[in-house]
Structures are given as C-alpha cells and as structure tokens.
VEXMARKE-395993 format. One record per residue (C-alpha): x, y, z; residue number from 1. Coordinates in steps of 0.05 Angstrom, whole numbers, padded with zeros to 5 digits, always signed. Each point is the difference from the previous one (the first is absolute). Example, Ala and Ser with C-alpha at 12.3 -4.5 7.8 and 13.67 -1.06 7.14 Angstrom:
<mivexs>
<u=+00246	v=-00090	w=+00156	resi=1>
<u=+00027	v=+00069	w=-00013	resi=2>
</mivexs>
This chain:
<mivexs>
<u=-00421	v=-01139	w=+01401	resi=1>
<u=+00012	v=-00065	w=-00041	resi=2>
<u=-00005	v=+00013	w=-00073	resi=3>
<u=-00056	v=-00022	w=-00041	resi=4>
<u=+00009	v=-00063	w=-00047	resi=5>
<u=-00002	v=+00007	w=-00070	resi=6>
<u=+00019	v=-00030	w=-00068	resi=7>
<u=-00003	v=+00043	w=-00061	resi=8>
<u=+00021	v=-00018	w=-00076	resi=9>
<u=+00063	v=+00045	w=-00023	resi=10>
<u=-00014	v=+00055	w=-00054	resi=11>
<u=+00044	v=-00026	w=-00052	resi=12>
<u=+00012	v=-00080	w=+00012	resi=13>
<u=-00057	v=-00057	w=+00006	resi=14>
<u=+00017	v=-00020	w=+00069	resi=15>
<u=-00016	v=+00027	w=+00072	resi=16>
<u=+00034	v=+00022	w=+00056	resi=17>
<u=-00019	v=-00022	w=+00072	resi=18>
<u=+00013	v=+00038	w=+00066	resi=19>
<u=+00001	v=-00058	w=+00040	resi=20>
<u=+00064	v=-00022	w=-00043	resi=21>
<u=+00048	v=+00049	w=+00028	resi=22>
<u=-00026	v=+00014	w=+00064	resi=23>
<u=+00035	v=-00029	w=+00054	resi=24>
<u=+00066	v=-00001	w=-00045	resi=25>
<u=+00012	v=+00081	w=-00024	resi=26>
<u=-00035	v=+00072	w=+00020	resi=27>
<u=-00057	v=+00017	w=-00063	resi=28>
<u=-00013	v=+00078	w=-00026	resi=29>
<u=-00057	v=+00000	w=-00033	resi=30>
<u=-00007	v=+00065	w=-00044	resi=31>
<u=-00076	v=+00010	w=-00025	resi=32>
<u=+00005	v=+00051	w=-00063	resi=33>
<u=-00037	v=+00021	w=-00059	resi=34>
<u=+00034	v=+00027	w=-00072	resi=35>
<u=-00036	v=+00073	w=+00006	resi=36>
<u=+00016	v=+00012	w=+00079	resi=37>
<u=+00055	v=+00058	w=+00000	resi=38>
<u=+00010	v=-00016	w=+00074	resi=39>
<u=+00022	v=-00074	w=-00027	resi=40>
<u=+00046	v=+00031	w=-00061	resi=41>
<u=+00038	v=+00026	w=+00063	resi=42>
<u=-00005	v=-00048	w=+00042	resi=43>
<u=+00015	v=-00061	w=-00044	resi=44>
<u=+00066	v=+00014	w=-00029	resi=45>
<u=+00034	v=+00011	w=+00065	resi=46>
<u=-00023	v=-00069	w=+00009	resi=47>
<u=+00016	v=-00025	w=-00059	resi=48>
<u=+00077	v=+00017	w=+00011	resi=49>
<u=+00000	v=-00021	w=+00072	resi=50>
<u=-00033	v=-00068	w=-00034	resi=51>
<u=+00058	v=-00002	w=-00055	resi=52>
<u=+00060	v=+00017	w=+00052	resi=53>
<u=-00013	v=-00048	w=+00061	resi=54>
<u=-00007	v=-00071	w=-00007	resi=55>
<u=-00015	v=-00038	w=+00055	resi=56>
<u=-00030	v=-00064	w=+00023	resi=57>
<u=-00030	v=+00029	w=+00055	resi=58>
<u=-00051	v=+00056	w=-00048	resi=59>
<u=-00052	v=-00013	w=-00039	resi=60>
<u=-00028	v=+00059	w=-00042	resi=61>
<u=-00070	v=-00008	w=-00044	resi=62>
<u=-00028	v=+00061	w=-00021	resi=63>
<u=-00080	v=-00015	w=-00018	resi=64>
<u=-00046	v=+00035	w=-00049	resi=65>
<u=-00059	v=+00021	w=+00023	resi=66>
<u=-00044	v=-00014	w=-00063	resi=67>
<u=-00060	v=+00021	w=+00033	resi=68>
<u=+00019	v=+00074	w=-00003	resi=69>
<u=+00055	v=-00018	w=-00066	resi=70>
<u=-00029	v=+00027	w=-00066	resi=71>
<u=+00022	v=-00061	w=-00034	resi=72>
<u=+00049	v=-00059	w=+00000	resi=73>
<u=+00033	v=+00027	w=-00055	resi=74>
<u=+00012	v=+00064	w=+00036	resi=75>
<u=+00034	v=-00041	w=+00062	resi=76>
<u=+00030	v=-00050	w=-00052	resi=77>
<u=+00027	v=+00066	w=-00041	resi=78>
<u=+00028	v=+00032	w=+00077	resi=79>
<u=+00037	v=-00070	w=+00017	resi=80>
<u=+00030	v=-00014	w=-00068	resi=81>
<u=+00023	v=+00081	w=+00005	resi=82>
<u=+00019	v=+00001	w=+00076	resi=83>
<u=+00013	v=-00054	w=+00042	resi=84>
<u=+00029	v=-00071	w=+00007	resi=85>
<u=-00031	v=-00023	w=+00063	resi=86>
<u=-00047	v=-00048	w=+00002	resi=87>
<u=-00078	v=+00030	w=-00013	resi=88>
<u=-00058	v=-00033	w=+00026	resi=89>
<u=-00066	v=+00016	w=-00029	resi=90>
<u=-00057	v=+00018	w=+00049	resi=91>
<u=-00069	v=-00035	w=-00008	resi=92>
<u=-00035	v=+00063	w=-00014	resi=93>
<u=+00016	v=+00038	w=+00078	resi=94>
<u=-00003	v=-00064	w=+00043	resi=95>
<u=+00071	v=-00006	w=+00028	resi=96>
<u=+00012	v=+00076	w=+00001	resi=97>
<u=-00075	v=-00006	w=+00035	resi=98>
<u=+00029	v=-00053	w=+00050	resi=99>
<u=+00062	v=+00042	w=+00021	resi=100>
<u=-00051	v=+00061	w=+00015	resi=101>
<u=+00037	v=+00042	w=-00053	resi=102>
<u=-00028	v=+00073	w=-00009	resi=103>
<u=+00043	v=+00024	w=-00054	resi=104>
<u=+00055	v=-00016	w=-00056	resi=105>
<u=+00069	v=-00007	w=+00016	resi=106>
<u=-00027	v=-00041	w=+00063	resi=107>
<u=+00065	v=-00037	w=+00026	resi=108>
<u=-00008	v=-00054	w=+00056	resi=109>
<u=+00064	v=-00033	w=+00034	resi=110>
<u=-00012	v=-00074	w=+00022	resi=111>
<u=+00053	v=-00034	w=+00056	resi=112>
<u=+00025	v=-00066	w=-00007	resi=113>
<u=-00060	v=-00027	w=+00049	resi=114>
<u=-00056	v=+00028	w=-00047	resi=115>
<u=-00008	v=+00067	w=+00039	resi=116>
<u=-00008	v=+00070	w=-00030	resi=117>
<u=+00050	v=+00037	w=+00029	resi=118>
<u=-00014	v=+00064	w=-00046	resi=119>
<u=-00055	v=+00030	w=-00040	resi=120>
<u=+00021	v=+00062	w=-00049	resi=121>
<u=-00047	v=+00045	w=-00035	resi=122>
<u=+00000	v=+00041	w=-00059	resi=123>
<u=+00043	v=+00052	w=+00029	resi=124>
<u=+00060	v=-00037	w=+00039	resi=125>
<u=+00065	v=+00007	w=-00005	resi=126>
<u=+00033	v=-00055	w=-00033	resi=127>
<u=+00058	v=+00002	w=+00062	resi=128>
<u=-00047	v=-00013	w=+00044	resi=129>
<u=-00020	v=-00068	w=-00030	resi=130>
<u=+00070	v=-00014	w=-00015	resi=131>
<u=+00014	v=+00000	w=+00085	resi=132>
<u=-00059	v=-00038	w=+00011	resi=133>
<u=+00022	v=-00050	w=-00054	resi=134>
<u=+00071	v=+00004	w=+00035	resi=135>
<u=-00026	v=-00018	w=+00073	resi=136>
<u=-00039	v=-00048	w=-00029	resi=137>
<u=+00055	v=-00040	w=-00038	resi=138>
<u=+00049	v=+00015	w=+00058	resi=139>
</mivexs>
C-alpha cells in the first residue's frame, strides 16, 4: 500500500516537514506517540538510541504527536525537550495518525524507498521486529 501524503508543522520549530521530500531518496518511520502513553515511554527510548547511534542517508525517522489525544502542547513540548532529539511533527488534531489507520499509541509504520508501507507496529511490538523490517528495507 502506498503511503498517504502529508505535511505537518514540527513541534518545536516554525517550519514543516513534507513526506513527499524524502520519499524516493531514504526509508521513513513514522512513530505516532502521546506524553501519557506508558506503551510509548517504552517504546520511544529504544528508538531514541537506535535514532542517536545510526546515521544514515538512507533513514529518515519523525516521530509525530498526536495532539488530538495529547493533553497539551506543553505536555509534548515538556516530553521532547526531556526525551528525544528526533525530529517531532505535530499532528493536526488526529488527521495523519487518522490517515495511516492508527488504532493505538506507539503506532510505528515503516515506508520503502518507493513510498510503500512495508510494516505497521502496534502498541505492543517488539522493537526487533521493526528494526529487521527497517533492515530489509534499507538493504
């Protein structure tokens, strides 16, 4: 399934970020999260290192906010400053995490080079098995 199009502002900085940018050019994880989720306190950390330790042209990872179940901005604002360096999109309300079909928080979707979806990972996956589809799909 090709992924959805979408532009969304980031949390912290006055400009916008673009899917259509990178596709073609890297593989995109998209993390959708919320600042109370306990299922994203686990999840997003192991990311978060993975994120900090591997630099390559070929990734791209954006981790979005879904404001539309968020308490507040300053409670996502407080959770980035506190927890993570990549880039944060903020959701307009739940219209991207909408889009993708998402059902809970972590949601983590893998997108190839060619715009597929080559993996969709709920609230309870195993961060190894999004690292091998991340793998395959960089390889």
């Amino acid at each position: 399934m090709k992924a959805p199009q979408f532009e969304l502002p980031y949390l912290n900085e006055d400009h916008t970020f673009s899917l259509d940018e990178v596709l073609g050019e890297k593989v995109v994880v998209l993390t959708f999260w919320v600042s109370w989720c306990p299922d994203c306190a686990r999840d997003l950390p192991k990311k978060e290192q993975f994120y900090k330790t591997t630099r390559s042209d070929e990734l791209e990872m954006i981790t979005i906010n879904v404001t539309g179940r968020e308490r507040s901005e300053e409670e996502a604002l407080k959770y980035q400053e506190q927890f993570l360096t990549q880039p944060v999109l903020k959701d307009n309300g739940r219209e991207v995490y909408d889009l993708y079909e998402c059902t809970s928080v972590p949601t983590t979707i893998v997108i190839d080079k060619n715009g597929e979806i080559v993996g969709e990972f709920g609230d309870k996956a195993d961060f190894v098995e999004i690292l091998q589809v991340i793998s395959q799909a960089i390889a």
